[in-house]
C-alpha positions as CSV (number, residue, x, y, z in Angstrom):
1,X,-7.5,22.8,0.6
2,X,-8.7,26.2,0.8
3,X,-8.5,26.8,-2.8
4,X,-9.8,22.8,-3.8
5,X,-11.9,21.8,-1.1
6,X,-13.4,24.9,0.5
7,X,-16.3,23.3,2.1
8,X,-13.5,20.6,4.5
9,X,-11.1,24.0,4.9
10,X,-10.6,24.5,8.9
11,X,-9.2,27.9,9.4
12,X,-8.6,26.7,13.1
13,X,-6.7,23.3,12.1
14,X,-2.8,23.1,12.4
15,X,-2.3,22.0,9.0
16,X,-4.0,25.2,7.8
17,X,-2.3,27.4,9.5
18,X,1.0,25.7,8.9
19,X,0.8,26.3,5.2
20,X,-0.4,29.6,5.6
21,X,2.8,30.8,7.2
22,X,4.6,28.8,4.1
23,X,2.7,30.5,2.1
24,X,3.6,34.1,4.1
25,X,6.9,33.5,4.1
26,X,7.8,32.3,0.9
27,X,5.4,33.8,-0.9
28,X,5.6,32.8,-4.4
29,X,8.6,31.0,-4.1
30,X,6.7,27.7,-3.1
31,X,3.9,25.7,-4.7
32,X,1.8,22.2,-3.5
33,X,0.3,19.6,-5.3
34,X,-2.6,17.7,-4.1
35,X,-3.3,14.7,-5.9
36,X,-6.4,13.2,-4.2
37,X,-8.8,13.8,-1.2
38,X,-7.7,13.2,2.4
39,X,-3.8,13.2,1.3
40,X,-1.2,15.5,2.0
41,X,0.0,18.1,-0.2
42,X,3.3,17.8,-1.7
43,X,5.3,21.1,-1.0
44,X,8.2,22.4,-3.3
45,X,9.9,25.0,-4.6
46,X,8.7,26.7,-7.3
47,X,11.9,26.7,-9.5
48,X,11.6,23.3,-10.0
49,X,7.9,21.3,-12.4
50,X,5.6,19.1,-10.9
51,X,6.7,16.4,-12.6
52,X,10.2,16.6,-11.3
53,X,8.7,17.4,-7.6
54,X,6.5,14.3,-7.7
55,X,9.3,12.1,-8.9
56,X,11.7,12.9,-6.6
57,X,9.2,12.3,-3.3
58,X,8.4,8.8,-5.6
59,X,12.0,7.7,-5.2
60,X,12.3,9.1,-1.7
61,X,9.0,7.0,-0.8
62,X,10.1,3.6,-2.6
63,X,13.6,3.5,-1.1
64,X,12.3,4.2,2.3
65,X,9.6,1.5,2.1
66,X,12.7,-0.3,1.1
67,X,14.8,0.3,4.3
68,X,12.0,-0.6,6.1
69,X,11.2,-3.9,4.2
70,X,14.9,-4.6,4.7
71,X,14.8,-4.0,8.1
72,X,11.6,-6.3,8.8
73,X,13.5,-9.1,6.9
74,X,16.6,-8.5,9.5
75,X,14.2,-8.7,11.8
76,X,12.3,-11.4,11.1
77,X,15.4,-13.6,10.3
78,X,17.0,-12.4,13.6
79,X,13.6,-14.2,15.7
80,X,13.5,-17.1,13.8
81,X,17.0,-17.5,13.8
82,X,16.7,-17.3,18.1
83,X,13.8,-19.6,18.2
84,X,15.6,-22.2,16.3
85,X,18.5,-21.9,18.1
86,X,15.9,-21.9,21.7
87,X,14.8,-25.4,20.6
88,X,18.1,-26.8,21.5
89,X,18.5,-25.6,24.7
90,X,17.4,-28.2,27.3
């Protein structure tokens, strides 16, 4: 953000100074990638490419949006399942 976007950097902000101590600690051992404005940076190590970085938080993002479709279809059958089965109590 600092580096991008100097004019929204916060020193003061937690995010700020969460990647600063990253960036302390693991010196040049880390990288981020920051595709668009108001998003999070990705954070990875730097023995692996962007390319491969950005996939991999792709497939982690899809198959959790998965699990959580999944689950709101269990859900969903699980209500409509006990109101059908409320409509023939007396």
């Amino acid at each position: 953000m600092q580096d991008h976007y100097p004019e929204f950097y916060n020193k003061n902000c937690n995010v700020y100074k969460l990647k600063d101590k990253l960036v302390k600690h693991f010196k040049l051992r880390i990288s981020f990638w920051h595709r668009y404005p108001g998003t999070n940076d990705l954070v990875y190590s730097d023995g692996i490419s962007t390319g491969q970085a950005v996939g991999v938080a792709f497939e982690n993002a899809t198959s959790e949006e998965r699990s959580v479709t999944e689950a709101a279809m269990v859900i969903r059958r699980a209500v409509l399942d006990g109101y059908n089965e409320s409509q023939w109590l007396p």
